[in-house]
C-alpha positions as a printed NumPy array, in Angstrom:
array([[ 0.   ,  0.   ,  0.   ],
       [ 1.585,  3.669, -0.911],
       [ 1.353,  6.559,  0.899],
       [ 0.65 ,  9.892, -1.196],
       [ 1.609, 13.076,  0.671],
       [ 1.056, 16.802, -0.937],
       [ 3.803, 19.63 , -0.807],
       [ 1.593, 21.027,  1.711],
       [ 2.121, 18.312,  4.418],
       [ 5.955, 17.93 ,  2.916],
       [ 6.563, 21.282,  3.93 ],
       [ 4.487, 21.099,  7.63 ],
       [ 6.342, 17.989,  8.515],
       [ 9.721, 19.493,  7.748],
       [ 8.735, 22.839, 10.027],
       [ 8.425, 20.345, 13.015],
       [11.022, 18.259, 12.659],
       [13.059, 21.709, 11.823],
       [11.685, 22.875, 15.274],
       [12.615, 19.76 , 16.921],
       [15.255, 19.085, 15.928],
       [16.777, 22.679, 17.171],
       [16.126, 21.262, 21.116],
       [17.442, 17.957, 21.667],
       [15.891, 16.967, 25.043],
       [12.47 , 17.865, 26.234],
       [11.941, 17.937, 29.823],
       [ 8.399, 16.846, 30.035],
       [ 6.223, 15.674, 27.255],
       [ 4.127, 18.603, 27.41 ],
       [ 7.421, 21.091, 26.457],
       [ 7.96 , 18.935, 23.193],
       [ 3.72 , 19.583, 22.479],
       [ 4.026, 23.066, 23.079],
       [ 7.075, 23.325, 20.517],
       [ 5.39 , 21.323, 17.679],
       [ 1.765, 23.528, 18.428],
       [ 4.032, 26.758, 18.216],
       [ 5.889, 25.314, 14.725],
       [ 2.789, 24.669, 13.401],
       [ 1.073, 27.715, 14.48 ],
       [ 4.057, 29.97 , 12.585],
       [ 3.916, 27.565,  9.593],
       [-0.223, 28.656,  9.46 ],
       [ 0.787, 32.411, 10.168],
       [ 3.211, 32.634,  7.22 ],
       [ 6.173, 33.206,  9.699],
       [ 8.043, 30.644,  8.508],
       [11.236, 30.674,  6.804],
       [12.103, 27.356,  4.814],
       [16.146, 27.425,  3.983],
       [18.265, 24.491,  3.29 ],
       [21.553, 23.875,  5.236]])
């Protein structure tokens, strides 16, 4: 069975894993919830900045 994704959800996925990737350890589980809600609330604001390293 395949798996289709969209550049849409391409482009969210690599905001959080961007975002997470930035803080190694999370405390608590809700620190790591509150920095994939904030990713994703940037990424739906138009904040975000994609570049490639």
């Amino acid at each position: 069975k395949a798996i289709y994704t969209t550049n849409a959800v391409e482009s969210l996925n690599s905001v959080i894993r961007a975002a997470t990737k930035r803080r190694k350890l999370f405390p608590n589980d809700d620190s790591a919830r509150k920095v994939v809600y904030l990713a994703i609330e940037q990424y739906a604001s138009g904040e975000v900045i994609l570049s490639r390293v």
